[in-house]
N, C-alpha and C positions, 0 to 999 in steps of 0.2 A: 408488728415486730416479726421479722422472718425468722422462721423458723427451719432448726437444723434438721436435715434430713435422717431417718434412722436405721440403722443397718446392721442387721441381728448379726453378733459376735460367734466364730464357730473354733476359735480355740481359745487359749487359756495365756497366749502370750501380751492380750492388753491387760491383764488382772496381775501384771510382774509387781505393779508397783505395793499391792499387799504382802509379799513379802521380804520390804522394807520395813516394814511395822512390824519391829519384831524387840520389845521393849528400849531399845537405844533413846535415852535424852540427853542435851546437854546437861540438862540441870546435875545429873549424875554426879558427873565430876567435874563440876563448875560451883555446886553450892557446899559446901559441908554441912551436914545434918537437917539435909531438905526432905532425906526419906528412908523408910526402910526397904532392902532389897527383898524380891522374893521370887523364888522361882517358881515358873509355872508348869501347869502340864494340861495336854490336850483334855478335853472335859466332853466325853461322850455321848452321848444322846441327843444329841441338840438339833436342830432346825433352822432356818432363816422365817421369823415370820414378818418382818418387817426391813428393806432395805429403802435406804435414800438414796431413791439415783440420779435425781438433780444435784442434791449436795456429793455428792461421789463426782460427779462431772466435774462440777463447781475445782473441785480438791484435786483434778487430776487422778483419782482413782481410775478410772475408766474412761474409756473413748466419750466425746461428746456426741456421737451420732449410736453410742448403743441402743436398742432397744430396751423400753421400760417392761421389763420384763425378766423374772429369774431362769437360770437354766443351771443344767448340772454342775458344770465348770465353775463359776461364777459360786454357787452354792459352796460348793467344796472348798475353795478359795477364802470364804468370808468364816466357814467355820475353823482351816484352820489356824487363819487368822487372830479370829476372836471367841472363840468356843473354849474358852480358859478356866482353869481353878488355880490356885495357885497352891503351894507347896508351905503352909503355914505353920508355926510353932508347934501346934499338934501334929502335923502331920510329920515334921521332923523327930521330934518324941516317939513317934508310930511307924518307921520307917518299914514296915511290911505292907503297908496299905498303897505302896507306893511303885506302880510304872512305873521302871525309870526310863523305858524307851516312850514315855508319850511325855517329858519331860524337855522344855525347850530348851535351845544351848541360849539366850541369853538371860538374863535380870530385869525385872519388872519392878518400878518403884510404886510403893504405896506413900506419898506424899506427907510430910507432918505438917501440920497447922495448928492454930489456937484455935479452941473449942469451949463457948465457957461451962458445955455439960461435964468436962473436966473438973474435977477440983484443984488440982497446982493453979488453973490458970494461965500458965506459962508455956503451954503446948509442948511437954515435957513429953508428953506419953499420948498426945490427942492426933487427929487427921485424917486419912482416908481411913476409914473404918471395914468397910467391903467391897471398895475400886481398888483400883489399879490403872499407873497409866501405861497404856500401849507404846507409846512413844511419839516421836514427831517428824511429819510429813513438810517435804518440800516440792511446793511448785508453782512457777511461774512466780519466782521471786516470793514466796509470800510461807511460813512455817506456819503447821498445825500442830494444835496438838489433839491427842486422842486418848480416851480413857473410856472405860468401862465398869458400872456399875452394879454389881452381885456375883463376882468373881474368888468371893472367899471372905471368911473372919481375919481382919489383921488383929495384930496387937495394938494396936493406936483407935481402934472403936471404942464408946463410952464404957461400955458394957466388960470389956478386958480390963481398963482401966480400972472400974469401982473395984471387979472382983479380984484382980490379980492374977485370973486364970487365962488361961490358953484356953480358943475352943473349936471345936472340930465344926470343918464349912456344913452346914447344913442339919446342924443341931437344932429340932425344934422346937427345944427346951429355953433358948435364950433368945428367940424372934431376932428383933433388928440384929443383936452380937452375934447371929450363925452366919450372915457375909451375903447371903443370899437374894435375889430381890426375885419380883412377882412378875412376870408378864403384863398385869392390869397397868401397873405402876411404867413397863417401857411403851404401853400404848397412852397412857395420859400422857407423857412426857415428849412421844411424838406430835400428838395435836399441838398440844400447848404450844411448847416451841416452833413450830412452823407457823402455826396461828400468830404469836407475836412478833416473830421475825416476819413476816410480808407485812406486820402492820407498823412496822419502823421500829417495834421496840428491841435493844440489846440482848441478845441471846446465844447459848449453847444451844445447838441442833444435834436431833438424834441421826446417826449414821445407819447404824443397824441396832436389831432388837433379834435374840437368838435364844429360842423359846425354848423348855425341856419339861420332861414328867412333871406330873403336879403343878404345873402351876408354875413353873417357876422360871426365870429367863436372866439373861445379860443383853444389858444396857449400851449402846455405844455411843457416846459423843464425840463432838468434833466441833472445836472454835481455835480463831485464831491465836487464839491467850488464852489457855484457862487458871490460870494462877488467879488465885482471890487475894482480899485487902490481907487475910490469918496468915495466907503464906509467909508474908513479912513482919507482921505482930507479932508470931513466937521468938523470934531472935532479938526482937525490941523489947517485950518482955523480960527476955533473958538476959537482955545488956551484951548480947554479942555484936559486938561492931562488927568485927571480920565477917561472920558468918550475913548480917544483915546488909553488908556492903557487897556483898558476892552475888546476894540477888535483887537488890537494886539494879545493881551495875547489869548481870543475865538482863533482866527486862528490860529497861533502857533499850541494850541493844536490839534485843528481841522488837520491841516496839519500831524502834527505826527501819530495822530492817523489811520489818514488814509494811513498810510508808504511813502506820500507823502515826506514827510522831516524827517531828524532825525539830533538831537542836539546834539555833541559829547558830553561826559561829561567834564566838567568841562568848557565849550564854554556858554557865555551869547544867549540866546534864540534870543535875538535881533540882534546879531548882524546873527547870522543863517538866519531870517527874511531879513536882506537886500543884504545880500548874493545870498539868493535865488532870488530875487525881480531883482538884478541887472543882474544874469543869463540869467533868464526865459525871461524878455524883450530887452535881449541886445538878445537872441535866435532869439526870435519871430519875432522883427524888420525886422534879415537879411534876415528869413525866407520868410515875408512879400514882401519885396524887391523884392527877388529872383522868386519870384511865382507870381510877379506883382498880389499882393492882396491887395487893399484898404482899409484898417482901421481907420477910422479917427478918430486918440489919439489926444488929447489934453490935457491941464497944467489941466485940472478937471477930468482926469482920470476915463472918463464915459465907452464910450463906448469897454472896454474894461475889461477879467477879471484878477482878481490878479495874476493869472497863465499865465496872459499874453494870454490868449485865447479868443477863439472870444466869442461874443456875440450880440445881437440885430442886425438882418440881414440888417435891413434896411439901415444900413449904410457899408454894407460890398458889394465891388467891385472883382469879379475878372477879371481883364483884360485880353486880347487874347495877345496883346503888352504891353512894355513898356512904357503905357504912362504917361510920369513922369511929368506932367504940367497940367495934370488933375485936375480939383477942382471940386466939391459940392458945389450948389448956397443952402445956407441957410437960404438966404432970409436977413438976417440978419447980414451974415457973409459969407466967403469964408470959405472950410473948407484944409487942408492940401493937402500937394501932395505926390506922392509915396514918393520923396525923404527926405521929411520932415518927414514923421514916425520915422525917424531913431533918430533927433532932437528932437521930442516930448516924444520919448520911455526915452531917455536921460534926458531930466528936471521932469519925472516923478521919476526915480532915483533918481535926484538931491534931491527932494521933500521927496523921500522915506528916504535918508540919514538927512534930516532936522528933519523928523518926528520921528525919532530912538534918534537922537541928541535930541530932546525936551522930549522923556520919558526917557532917562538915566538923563539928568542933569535938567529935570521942566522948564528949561527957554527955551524960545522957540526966537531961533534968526532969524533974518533973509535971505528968501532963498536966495538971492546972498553970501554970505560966505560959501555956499556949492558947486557953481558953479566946486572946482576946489578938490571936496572931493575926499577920495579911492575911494569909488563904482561908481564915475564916472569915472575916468581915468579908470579904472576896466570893468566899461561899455565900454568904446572905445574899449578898446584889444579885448574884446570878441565879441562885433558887429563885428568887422574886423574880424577875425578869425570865425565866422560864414558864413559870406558871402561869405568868398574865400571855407570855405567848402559848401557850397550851392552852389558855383559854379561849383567844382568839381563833385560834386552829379549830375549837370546837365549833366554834360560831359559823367556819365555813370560810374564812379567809386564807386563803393562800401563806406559805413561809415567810415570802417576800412583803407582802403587805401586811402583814400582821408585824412584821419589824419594821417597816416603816411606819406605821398609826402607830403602834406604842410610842417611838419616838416623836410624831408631831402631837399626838392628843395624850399623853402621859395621865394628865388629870382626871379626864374622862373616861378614863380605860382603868385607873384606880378605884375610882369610883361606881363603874359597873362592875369591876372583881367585887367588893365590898356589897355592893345589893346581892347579887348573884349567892358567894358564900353563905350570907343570910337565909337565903332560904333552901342551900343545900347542909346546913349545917342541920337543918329545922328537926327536931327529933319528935317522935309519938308520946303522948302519955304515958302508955303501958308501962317502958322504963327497961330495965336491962332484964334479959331473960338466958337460960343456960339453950344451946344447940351443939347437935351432939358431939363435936371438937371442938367446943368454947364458950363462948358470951356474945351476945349482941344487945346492940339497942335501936330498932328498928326507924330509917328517917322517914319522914312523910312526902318527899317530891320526887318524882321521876326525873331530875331535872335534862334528861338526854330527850327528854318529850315537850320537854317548854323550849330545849334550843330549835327544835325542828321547826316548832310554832312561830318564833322569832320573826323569821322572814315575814311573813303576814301581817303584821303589824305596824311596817313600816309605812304601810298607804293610808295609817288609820290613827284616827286618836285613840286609846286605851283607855277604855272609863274604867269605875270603881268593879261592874259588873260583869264588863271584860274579862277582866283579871280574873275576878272569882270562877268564873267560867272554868277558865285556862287552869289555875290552880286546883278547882275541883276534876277536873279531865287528866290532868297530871300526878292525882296522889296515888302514891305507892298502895299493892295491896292490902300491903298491913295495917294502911290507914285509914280502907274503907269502914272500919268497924266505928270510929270516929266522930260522931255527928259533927263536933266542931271542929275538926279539923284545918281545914280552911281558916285561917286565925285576921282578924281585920290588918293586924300590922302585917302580915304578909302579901295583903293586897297589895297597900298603899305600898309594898317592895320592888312587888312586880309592875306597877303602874310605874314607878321612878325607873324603873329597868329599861322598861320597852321604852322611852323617850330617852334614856342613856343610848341605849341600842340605835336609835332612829340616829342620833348624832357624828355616831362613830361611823354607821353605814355612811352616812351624807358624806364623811369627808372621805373614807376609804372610797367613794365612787370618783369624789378630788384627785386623790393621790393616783389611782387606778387610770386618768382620763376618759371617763365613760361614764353614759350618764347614769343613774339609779337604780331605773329599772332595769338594765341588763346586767348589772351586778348582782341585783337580787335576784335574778335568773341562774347565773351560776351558784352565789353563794346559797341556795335554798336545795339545792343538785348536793352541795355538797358536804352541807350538813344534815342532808338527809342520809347521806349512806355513813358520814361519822358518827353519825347518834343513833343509829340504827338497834334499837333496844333487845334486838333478837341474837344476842353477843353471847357468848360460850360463857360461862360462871365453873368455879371449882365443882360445885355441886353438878351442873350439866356436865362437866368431862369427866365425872366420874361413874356416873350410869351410864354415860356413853361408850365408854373403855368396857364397860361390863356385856352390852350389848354387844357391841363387836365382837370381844371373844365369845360371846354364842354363834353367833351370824359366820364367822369364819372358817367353820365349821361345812360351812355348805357352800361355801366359795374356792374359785382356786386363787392361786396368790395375784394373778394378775388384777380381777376383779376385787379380789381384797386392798390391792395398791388405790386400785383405780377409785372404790369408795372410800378407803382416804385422804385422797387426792381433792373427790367432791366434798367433802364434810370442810375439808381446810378451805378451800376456794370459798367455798359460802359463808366464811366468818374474814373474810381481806375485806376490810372497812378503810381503807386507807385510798383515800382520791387519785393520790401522787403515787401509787402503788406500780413501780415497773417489773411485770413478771422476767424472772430469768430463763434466758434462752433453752436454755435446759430444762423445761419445765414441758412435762407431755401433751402432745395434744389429744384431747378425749373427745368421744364419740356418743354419744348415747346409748345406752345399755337396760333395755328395758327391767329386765331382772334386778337392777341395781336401782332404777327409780323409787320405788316403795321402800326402798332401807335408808335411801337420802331424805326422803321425805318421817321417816320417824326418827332419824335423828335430826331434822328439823324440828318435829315437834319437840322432841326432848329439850333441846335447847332452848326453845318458847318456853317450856311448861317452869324452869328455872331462870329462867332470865331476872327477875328480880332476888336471885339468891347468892349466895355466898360463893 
């Protein structure tokens, strides 16, 4: 792919377009009671420790041929930019505490949504809790938006709510309710999201991360939509038609506009709305699944955004295993399991078809009479039919042929899902045990080590001892402890497997025109780099994020960019993976060798974790 030439920026007139982001949204004065206003003011101390200068290309922020690399201008631009607190209840109570000359002339909304750490339930009082959105960007046809994460205490975090009170930003008496977020938490949130965005999955990208005293920083994102499922449940909730028709109607158009959807003619816009809605999370679900990645959806449609994409990392998992028994102590609440996403994805449709239903006919009925509507049965077919291709994708088969074999061998490709689940459901003895943000129950198979094995097997009969072989080679750590592990009906699973396996290669080598063996030449290429067990877990990006901020320490930013750049690159598990043109090209750095190489390790040393 040719790459763009780069040509170090020496004033400050390509960086005009920052400020343009200067709180202005539609939604403002297009939704009624989307948000609370708040004014901001410049927030001193701050730094750049982290910008995205592909995604800033991407977005029109800056020239595509700048150099990766920060300089003063640029610096000065992005803090002040996003180097914000805002001006909050207390501080209006406190008004001596307050510059008014670092105070900006526009309005910043803090977002309402449904929340169910709320008690109304009805997102009376719940939403952005310590963001703010910056506002939304245009270019080349296409709107962002942008928001920033530990920017202040609103009145709409859990924590105002229980207690009634207003609290000043950076009170370290009330943790999450002072507004404030961590640096660790903007460097997890960089991996992460870059990590799952080059490997196809839906996501929010961080922009910048703008570091201060103690510890403590702002967060920047930037996706094409960041409105979640809650944004529209508080008004459904609340039986406001008007208000829930104003932002129907906002994203609709928002989505066309940005070629994200298009409405045939003469097709009610609505009904296009849940069409899509039922897609994208009957998608994302099996995607989820498949990828053993934690999202914890819920009937409040929070943590998650309309595109079905992720968002707010803190509650996003990626597992090394399938551990479907896993929960999140919420103190308050258990939070779902891998296999319930699939459930929770499903009554948010349900919820979506009530809420379509209550702006075509005004009367808003209730949500059990939709239990059993189209876009849920709709939703089933298509979860299923996702998952068995998610499956196949793991196997090594291409997009295109993996939709073609589902369609020709249907039976045989249900039936290899069904042996396969079997022995990814397989759990330990031991039984369920406390870790230190939950419960688990530990399973016994690696199964991303039996897919790589697959290919191999195709030249061969699978005997009984085969198997046990493969399945002994393949248990998870937790299950060495085990003597019998290895259980006889798991054999005879995997023995039914590989002759499933053998089947479906034979035809996809049909469908393909080519004979066998050169299929199994690719398809072994490329379920070896899909199943590559050496995958980032919550647990590795969180001593990772800790690392680094030691290590950055002795770096300057460029080299600091440049070993984030490496740590992301060596987790793109994705075959089909097309880097963006805007993407640096790097050099070897010997000083930088030894720090890739221990967060390699790190990432080994947790790979089977949480």
């Amino acid at each position: 792919m040719t790459r763009l030439k780069h040509v170090k920026q020496k004033s400050t007139s390509s960086y005009a377009g920052f400020s343009q982001i200067d709180g202005s949204h539609p939604i403002q004065d297009q939704v009624p009671f989307s948000h609370v206003a708040y004014q901001a003011r410049y927030r001193p101390g701050g730094k750049v420790a982290f910008f995205n200068f592909t995604l800033a290309k991407e977005m029109g922020l800056i020239d595509p041929g700048h150099v990766h690399e920060m300089n003063a201008q640029l610096e000065a631009m992005l803090l002040q930019t996003f180097s914000l607190l805002i001006v909050n209840e207390y501080d209006q109570m406190h008004p001596e505490r307050i510059d008014k000359s670092s105070v900006k002339p526009k309005l910043y909304m803090a977002t309402r949504y449904l929340q169910l750490q709320h008690s109304d339930r009805r997102g009376l009082s719940s939403g952005d809790g310590r963001s703010i959105w910056n506002g939304a960007w245009q270019f080349a046809g296409k709107t962002w938006d942008i928001s920033s994460c530990g920017t202040g205490a609103t009145c709409l975090s859990p924590a105002s709510s229980k207690s009634k009170t207003f609290f000043r930003s950076g009170d370290p008496y009330v943790s999450y309710g002072c507004g404030y977020s961590k640096l660790h938490e903007g460097i997890i949130d960089t991996l992460f999201s870059e990590i799952l965005h080059r490997n196809g999955v839906r996501t929010e990208r961080v922009l910048c991360v703008i570091e201060f005293p103690k510890g403590f920083a702002v967060t920047v994102r930037a996706a094409e939509n960041l409105l979640r499922p809650s944004h529209f449940f508080l008004h459904l909730k609340q039986g406001r038609w008007d208000r829930l028709k104003a932002m129907v109607d906002y994203h609709i158009q928002r989505q066309v506009g940005n070629s994200s959807w298009t409405v045939p003619a003469g097709q009610n816009p609505y009904d296009c709305f849940l069409q899509a809605m039922t897609r994208n999370f009957a998608e994302a679900s099996a995607r989820f699944e498949a990828d053993y990645i934690f999202c914890w959806m819920e009937w409040d449609g929070d943590n998650i955004l309309a595109d079905a994409g992720i968002i707010d990392y803190g509650s996003i998992r990626q597992f090394g295993l399938f551990f479907h028994e896993y929960r999140f102590d919420d103190h308050e609440r258990w939070s779902t399991n891998l296999k319930e996403q699939r459930g929770k994805a499903r009554y948010m449709v349900q919820t979506f078809a009530q809420m379509i239903d209550f702006l075509k006919t005004g009367r808003k009925k209730k949500i059990g009479r939709f239990a059993r509507h189209a876009a849920v049965k709709a939703f089933d077919k298509l979860f299923l039919r996702s998952r068995r291709l998610q499956m196949l994708r793991r196997m090594g088969l291409t997009e295109a042929l993996s939709d073609e074999l589902l369609t020709q061998q249907r039976k045989t490709v249900l039936e290899f899902e069904k042996s396969f689940m079997r022995l990814e459901y397989a759990k330990t003895k031991k039984g369920e045990y406390r870790v230190p943000d939950g419960k688990n129950w530990n399973v016994l198979y690696v199964m991303r080590r039996i897919l790589r094995e697959l290919p191999q097997t195709v030249e061969q009969n699978v005997t009984s001892a085969d198997a046990s072989n493969l399945l002994q080679q393949s248990l998870a750590w937790a299950a060495h402890d085990d003597a019998h592990a290895v259980r006889p009906a798991h054999v005879r699973e995997l023995v039914h497997m590989t002759r499933l396996y053998r089947q479906l290669m034979v035809e996809a080598a049909s469908l393909a025109q080519t004979d066998l063996g050169r299929l199994m030449k690719v398809v072994s290429l490329r379920t070896t780099k899909l199943n590559d067990e050496n995958r980032i877990t919550g647990d590795a990006v969180c001593l990772l994020a800790e690392q680094l901020m030691a290590q950055r320490r002795h770096l300057s930013s460029k080299q600091f960019h440049k070993l984030l750049e490496l740590i992301i690159r060596e987790q793109v598990l994705n075959p089909d993976y097309q880097p963006s043109p805007f993407q640096p090209q790097l050099r070897n750095e010997a000083r930088l060798e030894p720090l890739v190489r221990r967060a390699s390790k790190t990432v080994r040393s947790y790979r089977e974790g949480l």
